[in-house]
One Martini backbone bead per residue (centre of mass of N, CA, C, O) as a GRO file, in nm:
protein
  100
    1UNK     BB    1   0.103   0.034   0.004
    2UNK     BB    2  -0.004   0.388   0.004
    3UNK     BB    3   0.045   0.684   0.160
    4UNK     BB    4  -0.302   0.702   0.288
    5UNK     BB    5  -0.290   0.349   0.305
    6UNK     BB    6  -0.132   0.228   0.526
    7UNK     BB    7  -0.284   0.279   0.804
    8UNK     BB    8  -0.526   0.148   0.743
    9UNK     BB    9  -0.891   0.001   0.794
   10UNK     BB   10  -1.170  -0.216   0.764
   11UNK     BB   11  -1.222  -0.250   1.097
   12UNK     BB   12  -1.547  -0.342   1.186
   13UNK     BB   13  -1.884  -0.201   1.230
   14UNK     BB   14  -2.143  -0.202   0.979
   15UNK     BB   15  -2.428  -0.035   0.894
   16UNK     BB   16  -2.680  -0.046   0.717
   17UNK     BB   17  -2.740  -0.016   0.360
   18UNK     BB   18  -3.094  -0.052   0.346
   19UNK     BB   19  -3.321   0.063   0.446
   20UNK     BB   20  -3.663   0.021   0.544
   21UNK     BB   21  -4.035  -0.056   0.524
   22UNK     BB   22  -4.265  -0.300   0.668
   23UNK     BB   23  -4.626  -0.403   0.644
   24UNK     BB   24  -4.808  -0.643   0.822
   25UNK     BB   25  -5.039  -0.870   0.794
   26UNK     BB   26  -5.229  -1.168   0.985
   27UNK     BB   27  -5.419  -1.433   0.860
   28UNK     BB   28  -5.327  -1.669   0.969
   29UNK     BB   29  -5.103  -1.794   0.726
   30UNK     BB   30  -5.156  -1.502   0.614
   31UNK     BB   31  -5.034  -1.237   0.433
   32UNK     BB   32  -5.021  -0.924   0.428
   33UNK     BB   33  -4.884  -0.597   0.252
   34UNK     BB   34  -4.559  -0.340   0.253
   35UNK     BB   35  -4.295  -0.176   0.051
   36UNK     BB   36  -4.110   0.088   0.134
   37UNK     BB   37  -3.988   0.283  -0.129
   38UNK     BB   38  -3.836   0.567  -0.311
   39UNK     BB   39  -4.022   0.415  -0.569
   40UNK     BB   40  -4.231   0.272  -0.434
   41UNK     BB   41  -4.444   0.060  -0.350
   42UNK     BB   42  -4.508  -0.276  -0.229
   43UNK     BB   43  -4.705  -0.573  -0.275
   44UNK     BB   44  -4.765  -0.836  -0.032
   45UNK     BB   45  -4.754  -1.180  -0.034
   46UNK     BB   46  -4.801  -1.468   0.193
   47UNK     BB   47  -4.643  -1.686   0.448
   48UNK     BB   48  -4.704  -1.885   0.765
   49UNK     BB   49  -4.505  -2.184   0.848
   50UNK     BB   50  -4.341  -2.279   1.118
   51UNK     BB   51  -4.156  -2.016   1.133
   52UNK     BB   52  -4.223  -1.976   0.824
   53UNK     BB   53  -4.123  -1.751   0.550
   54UNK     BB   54  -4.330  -1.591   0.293
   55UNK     BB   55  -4.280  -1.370  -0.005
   56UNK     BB   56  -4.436  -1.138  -0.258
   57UNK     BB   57  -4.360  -0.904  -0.536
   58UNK     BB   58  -4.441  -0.588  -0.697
   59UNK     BB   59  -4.406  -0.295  -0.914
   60UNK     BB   60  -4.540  -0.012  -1.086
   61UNK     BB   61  -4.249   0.141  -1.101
   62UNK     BB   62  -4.033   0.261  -1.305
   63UNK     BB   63  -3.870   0.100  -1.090
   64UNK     BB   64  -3.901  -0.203  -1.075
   65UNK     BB   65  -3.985  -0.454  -0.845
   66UNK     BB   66  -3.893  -0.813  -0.796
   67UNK     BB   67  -3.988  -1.013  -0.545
   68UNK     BB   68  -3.860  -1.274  -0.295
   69UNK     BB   69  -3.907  -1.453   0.014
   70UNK     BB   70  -3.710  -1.632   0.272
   71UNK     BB   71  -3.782  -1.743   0.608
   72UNK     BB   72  -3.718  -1.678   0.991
   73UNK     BB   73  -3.836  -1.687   1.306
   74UNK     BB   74  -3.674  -1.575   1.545
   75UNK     BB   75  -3.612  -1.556   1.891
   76UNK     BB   76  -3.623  -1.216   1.911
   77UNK     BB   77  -3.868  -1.159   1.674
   78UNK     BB   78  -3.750  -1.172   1.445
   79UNK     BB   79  -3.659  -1.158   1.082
   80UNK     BB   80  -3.492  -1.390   0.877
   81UNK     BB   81  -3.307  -1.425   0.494
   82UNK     BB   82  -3.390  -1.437   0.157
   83UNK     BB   83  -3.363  -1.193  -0.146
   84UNK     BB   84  -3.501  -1.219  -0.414
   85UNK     BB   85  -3.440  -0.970  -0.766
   86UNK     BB   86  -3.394  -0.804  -1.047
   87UNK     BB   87  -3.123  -0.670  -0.874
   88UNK     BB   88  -3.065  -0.886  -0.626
   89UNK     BB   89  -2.926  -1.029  -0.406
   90UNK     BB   90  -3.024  -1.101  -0.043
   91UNK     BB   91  -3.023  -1.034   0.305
   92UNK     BB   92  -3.267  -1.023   0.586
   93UNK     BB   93  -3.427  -0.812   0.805
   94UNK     BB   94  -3.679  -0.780   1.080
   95UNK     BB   95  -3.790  -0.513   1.292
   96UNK     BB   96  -4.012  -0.470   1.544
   97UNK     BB   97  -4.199  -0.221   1.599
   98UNK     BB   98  -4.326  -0.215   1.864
   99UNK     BB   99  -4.570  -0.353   1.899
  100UNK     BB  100  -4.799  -0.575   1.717
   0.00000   0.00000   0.00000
């Protein structure tokens, strides 16, 4: 390394690079909710069996999103797992706001 970069370290903890906002309501087994981003809300649909999460959406927004999500129910409330999307995959987090 040289000059300006030679005593840099990337050694650290990265706060989250892409946060959204999430809404989900649940009858039974079934979900729906929206997936609030810059260009415009994903209505999504999707279902919770045995602790385990799906849903799926697109938006109509010039900017299309086609997502896919499959997780599970975490121990601390939280729901974490994988969303596949026509932009590239990537793993998601959920924490819930207040109550339920």
């Amino acid at each position: 390394m040289n000059g300006a970069f030679k005593n840099r370290s990337a050694t650290g903890k990265y706060p989250p690079a892409y946060v959204l906002s999430m809404t989900l309501a649940q009858s039974g087994t079934q979900i729906a909710g929206t997936l609030q981003r810059p260009h415009g809300p994903v209505p999504l649909k999707g279902e919770i069996r045995k602790g385990k999460i799906t849903f799926s959406g697109s938006s109509d927004a010039e900017h299309r999103l086609e997502i896919s999500a499959t997780g599970a129910l975490q121990p601390n409330g939280t729901m974490a797992g994988d969303l596949m999307t026509n932009v590239g995959n990537m793993t998601w987090k959920a924490v819930r706001n207040g109550g339920r």
